[in-house]
C-alpha positions as CSV (number, residue, x, y, z in Angstrom):
1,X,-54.7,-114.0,31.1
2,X,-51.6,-111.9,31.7
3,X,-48.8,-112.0,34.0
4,X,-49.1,-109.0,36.6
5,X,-45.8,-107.2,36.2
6,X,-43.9,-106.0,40.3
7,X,-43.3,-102.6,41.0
8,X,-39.9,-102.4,42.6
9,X,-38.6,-99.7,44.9
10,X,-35.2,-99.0,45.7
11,X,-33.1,-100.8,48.4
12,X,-33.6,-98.6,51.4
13,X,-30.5,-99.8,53.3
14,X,-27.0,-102.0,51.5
15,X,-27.3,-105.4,51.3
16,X,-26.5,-107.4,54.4
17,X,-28.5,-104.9,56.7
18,X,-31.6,-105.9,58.7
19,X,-34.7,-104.0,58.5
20,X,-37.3,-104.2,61.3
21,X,-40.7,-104.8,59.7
22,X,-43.8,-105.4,61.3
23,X,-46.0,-107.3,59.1
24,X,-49.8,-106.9,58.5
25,X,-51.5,-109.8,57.0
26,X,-55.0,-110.0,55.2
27,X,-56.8,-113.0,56.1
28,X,-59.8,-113.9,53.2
29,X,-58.6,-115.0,50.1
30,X,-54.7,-114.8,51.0
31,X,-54.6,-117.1,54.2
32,X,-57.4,-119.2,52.8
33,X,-58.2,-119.8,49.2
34,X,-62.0,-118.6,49.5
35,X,-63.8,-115.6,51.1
36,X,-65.4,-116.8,54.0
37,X,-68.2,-113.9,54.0
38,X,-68.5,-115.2,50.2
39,X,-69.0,-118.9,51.0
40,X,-71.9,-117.8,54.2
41,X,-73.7,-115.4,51.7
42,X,-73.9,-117.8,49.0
43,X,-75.3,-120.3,51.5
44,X,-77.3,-118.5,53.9
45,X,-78.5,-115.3,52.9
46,X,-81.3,-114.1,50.6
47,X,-80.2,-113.4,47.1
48,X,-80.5,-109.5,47.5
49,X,-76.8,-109.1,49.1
50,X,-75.7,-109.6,45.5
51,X,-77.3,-106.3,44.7
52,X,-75.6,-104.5,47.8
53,X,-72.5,-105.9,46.5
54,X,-72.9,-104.1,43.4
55,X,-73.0,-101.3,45.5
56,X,-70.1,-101.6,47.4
57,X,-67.8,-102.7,43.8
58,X,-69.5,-99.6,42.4
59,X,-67.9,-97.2,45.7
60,X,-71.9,-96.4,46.5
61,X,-71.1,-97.7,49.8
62,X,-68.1,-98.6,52.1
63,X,-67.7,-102.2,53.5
64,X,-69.4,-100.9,56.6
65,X,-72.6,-100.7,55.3
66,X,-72.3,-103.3,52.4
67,X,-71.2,-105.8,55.5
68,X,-73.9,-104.5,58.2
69,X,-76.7,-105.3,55.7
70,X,-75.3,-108.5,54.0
71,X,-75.2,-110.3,57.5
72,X,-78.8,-108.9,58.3
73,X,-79.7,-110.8,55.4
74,X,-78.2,-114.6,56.7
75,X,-80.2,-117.3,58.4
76,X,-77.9,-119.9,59.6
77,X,-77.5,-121.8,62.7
78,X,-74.6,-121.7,65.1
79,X,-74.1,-125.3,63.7
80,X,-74.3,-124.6,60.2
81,X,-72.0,-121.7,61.0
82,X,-69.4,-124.1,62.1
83,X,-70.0,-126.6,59.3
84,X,-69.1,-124.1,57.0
85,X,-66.1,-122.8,59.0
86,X,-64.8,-126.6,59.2
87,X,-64.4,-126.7,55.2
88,X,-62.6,-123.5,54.7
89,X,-58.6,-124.3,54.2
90,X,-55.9,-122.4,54.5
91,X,-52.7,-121.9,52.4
92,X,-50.6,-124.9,52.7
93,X,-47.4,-122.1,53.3
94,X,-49.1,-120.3,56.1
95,X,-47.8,-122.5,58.7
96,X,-43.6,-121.6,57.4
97,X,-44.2,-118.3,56.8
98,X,-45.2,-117.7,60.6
99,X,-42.5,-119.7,61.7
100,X,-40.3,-117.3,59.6
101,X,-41.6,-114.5,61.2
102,X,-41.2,-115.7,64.8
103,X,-37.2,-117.0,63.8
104,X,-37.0,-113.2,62.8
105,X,-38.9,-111.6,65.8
106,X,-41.3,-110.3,63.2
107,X,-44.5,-108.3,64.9
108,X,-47.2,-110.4,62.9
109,X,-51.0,-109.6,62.7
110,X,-53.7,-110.3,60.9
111,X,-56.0,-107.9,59.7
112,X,-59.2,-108.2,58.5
113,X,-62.7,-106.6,57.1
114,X,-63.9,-110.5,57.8
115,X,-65.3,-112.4,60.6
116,X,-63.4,-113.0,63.7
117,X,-65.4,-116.3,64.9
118,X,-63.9,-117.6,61.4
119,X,-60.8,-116.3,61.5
120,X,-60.2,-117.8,64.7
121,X,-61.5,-121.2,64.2
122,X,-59.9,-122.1,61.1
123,X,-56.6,-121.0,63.0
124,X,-56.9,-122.8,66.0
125,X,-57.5,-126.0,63.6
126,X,-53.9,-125.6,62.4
127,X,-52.8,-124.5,65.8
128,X,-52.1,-121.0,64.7
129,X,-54.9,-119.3,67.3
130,X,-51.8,-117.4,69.7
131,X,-51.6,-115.2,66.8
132,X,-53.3,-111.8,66.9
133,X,-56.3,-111.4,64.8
134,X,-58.5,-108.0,64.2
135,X,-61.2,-108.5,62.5
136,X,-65.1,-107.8,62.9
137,X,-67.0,-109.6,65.8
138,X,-69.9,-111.6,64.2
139,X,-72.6,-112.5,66.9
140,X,-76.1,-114.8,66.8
141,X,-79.0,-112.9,67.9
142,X,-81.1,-116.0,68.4
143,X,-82.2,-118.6,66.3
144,X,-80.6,-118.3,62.7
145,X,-80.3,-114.4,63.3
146,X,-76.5,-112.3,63.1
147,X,-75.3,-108.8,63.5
148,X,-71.9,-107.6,62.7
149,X,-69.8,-105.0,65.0
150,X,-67.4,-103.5,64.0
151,X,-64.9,-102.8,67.2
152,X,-61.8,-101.8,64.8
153,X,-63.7,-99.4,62.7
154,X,-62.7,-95.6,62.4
155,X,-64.7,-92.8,61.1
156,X,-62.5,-90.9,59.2
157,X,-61.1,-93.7,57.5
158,X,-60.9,-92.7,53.8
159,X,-62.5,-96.4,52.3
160,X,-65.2,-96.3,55.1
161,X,-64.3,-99.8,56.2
162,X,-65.6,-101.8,58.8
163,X,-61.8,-102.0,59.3
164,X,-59.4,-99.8,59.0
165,X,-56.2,-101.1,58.2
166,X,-54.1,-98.5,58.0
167,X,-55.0,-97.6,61.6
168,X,-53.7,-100.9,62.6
169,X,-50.5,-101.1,60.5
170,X,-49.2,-97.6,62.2
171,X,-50.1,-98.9,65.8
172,X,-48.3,-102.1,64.9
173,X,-45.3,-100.2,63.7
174,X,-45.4,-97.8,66.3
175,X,-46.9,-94.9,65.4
176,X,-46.1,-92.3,63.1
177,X,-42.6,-91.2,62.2
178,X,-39.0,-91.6,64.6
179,X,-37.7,-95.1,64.6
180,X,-40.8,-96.5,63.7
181,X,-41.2,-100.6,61.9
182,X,-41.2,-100.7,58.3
183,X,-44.9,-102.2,57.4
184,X,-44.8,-104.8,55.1
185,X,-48.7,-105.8,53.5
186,X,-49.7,-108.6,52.6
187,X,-53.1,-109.0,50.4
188,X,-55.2,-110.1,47.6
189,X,-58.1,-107.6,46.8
190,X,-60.0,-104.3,47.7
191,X,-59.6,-104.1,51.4
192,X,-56.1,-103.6,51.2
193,X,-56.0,-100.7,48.5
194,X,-55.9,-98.3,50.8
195,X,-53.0,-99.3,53.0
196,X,-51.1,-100.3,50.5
197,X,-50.5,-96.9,49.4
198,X,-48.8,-96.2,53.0
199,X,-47.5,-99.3,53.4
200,X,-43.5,-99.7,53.2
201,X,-43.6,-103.0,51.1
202,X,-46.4,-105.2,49.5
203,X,-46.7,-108.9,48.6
204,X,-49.4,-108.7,46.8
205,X,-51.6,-111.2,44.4
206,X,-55.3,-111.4,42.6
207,X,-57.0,-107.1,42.5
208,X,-54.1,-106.5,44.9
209,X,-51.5,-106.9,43.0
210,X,-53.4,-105.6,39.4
211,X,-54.1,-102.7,41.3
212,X,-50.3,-101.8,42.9
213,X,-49.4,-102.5,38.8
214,X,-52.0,-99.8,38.1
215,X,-50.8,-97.7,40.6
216,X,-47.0,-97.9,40.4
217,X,-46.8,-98.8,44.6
218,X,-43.7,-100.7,45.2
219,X,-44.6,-105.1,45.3
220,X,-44.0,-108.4,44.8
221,X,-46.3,-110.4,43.2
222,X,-46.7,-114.5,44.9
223,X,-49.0,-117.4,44.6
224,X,-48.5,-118.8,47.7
225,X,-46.8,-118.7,51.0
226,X,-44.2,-120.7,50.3
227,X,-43.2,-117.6,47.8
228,X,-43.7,-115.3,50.3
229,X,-41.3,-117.1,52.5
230,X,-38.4,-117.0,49.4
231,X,-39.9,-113.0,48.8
232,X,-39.4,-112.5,52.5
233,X,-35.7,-113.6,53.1
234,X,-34.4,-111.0,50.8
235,X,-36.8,-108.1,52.1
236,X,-35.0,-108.7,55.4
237,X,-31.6,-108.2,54.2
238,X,-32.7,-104.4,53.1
239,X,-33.0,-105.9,49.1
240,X,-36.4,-105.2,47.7
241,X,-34.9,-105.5,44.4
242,X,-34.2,-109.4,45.6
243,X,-37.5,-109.6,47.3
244,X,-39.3,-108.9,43.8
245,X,-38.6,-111.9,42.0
246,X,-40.8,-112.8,39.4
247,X,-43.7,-115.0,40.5
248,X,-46.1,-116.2,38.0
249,X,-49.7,-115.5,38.8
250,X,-52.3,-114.3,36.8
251,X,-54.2,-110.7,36.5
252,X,-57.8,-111.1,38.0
253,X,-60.9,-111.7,35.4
């Protein structure tokens, strides 16, 4: 195991001066410790969607399809559904960091290739569900039977995702260009490669933050929200260079 060494870009504005940033926040794996989509695979689908995983690691296929045909593969019960969302936990930090953002009139979303019934259950259990989630819609078709939709999808997007995240950062910040937010990423793996290559700022840990260390793209590296709180105080005083402290975590297997 080796520490993942941040990428740091220049301070934009002197120290002392606020930056607006709108913030875009992954959900799977950085709000919670586990992938949801992981944990109901595992459980309730037949053992082929580890092969259409391959596919999607290998770039055969975008999470569109990998996702479409995963979930077509799951038998499970609205109640085992919510048995499963009921053990998922979330980041012990979460709960600060939003309050940081609201103290700072921080635009917050999260953004994510998941599920939105999960996303917005295992928020509304830590009396987080006012904040605005984008996500794909997961429905039963009767008896143990799902499809996935994917309202936030966009066909040109360059990852062929079942969201496109970098169409929601530059709505969040206000469109392209002019006095537009600064978008500030937050992630831990592959669905956030792509937008954090446009993104202003990353906090970044697990294939996230290997890969902005592969790719020289400006981060900071955390382990948990309670970093990102410390990491955030000095982004909004213009100071990446302060915002890029060293925080141990460990390069992905």
């Amino acid at each position: 195991m080796t520490n993942v060494l941040n990428h740091v870009a220049p301070t934009r504005k002197p120290a002392g001066a606020t930056l607006q940033w709108s913030v875009i926040c992954d959900f799977d794996g950085t709000v919670t410790f586990d992938d949801f989509i992981d944990r109901l695979l595992e459980q309730h689908a037949d053992v082929a969607w580890r092969a259409v995983e391959e596919d999607w690691k290998a770039g055969r296929i975008g999470s569109r399809e990998c996702l479409t045909r995963q979930i077509d593969m799951v038998r499970c019960s609205p109640v085992q559904l919510a048995r499963l969302i009921g053990r998922m936990k979330i980041d012990p930090g979460f709960g600060s960091f939003v309050a940081l953002c609201r103290q700072h009139a921080l635009p917050l979303r999260i953004v994510s290739d998941g599920l939105d019934v999960a996303i917005r259950a295992i928020l509304a259990r830590h009396d987080l569900d006012n904040l605005p989630v984008f996500a794909n819609r997961l429905e039963h078709r009767g008896k143990q039977r799902m499809r996935i939709l994917f309202p936030q999808a966009r066909d040109n997007c360059i990852a062929a995702s079942g969201m496109c995240k970098c169409a929601q950062a530059e709505a969040a910040a206000g469109g392209p260009g002019g006095d537009r937010a600064q978008t500030l990423l937050i992630g831990d793996g592959a669905s956030d490669f792509c937008l954090a290559r446009a993104a202003d700022f990353v906090f970044a840990k697990g294939r996230l933050a290997a890969y902005c260390a592969a790719e020289n793209i400006p981060f900071a590296a955390f382990g948990d929200f309670f970093d990102i709180c410390r990491l955030l105080t000095g982004l909004l005083q213009g100071n990446t260079q302060a915002a890029a402290q060293t925080i141990p975590v460990t390069e992905p297997a």
